[in-house]
C-alpha positions as CSV (number, residue, x, y, z in Angstrom):
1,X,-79.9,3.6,3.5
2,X,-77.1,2.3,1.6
3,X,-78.3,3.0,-1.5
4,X,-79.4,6.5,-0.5
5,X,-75.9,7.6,0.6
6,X,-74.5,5.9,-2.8
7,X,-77.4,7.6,-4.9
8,X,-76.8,11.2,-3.5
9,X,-73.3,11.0,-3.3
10,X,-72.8,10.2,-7.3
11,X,-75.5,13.1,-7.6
12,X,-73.1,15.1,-5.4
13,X,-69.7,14.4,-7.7
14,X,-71.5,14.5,-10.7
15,X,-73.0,18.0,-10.2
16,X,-69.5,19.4,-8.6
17,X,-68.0,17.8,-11.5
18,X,-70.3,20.2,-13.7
19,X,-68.6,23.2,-11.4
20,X,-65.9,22.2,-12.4
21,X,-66.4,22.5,-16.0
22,X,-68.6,25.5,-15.6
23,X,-65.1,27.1,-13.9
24,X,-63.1,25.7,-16.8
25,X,-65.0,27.1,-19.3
26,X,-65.3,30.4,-17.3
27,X,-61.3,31.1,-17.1
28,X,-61.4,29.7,-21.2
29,X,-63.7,31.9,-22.2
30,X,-63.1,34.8,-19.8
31,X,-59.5,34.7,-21.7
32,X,-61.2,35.3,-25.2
33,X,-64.0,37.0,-24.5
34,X,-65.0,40.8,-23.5
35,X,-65.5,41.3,-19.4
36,X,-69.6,40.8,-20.4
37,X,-68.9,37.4,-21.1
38,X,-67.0,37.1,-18.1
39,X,-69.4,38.6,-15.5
40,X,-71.9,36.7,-17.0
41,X,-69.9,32.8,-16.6
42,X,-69.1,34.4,-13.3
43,X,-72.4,34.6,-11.8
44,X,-73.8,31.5,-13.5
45,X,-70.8,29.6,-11.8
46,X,-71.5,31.4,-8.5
47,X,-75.3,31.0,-9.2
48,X,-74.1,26.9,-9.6
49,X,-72.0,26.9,-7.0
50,X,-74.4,28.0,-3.8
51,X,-76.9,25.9,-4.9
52,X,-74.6,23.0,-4.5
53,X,-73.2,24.1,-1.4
54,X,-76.4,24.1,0.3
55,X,-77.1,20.5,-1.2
56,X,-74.3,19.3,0.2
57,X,-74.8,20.9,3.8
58,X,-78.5,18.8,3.7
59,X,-76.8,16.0,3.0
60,X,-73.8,16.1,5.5
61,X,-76.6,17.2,7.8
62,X,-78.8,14.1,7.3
63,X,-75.8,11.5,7.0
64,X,-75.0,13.4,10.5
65,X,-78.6,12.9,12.2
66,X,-78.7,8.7,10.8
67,X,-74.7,8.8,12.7
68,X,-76.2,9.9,15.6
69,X,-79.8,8.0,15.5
70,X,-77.5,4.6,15.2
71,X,-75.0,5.7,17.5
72,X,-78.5,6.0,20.0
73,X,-79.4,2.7,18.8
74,X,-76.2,1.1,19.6
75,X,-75.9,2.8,23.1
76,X,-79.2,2.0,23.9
77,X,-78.7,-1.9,22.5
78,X,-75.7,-1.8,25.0
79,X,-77.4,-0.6,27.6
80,X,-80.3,-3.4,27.3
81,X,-78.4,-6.4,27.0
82,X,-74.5,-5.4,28.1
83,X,-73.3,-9.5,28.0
84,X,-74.5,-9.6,24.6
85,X,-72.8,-7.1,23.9
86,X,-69.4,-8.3,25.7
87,X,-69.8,-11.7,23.8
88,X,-70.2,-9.9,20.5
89,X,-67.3,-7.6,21.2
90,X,-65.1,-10.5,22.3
91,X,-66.1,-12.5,19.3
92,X,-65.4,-9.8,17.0
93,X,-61.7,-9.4,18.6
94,X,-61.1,-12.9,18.5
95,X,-62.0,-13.1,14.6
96,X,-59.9,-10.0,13.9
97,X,-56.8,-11.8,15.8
98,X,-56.8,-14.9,14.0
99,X,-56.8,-13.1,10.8
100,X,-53.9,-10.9,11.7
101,X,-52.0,-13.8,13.3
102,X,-52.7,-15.3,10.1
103,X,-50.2,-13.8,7.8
């Protein structure tokens, strides 16, 4: 899952990086060249740019549904075996305090 989220967020800054040229070069060449030019960087950045908005609303969307799946999981874990859970909890916060304590 890890590597997933990893592989598709690079994928994610790498293509909005390319916007982000593509706009650069718009507003460069926009400057020098005749309003075709310009329409025409204009719609292949817009073109660009919808294409990786909806990418990125799948992706929020999925990394939203495996939130709520383990958030299930959890709840349902809890729900199963509540001591456990207390112990691991309890544990956890006992860990934490001896490392703060420790500075």
């Amino acid at each position: 899952m890890k590597n997933d989220f990893e592989s598709k967020r690079e994928e994610l800054l790498s293509e909005l990086q390319d916007i982000l040229q593509t706009a650069e070069d718009l507003f460069e060449e926009g400057k020098d060249a005749g309003s075709d030019e310009f329409k025409k960087l204009k719609k292949r950045l817009t073109a660009s740019s919808d294409g990786y908005r909806q990418q990125l609303e799948d992706f929020q969307s999925k990394v939203a549904a495996k939130a709520r799946n383990a958030a299930k999981q959890s709840d349902a874990m809890i729900q199963d075996n509540p001591y456990k859970a207390i112990g691991v909890i309890a544990g956890v916060a006992f860990i934490a305090g001896l490392l703060i304590n420790r500075k």
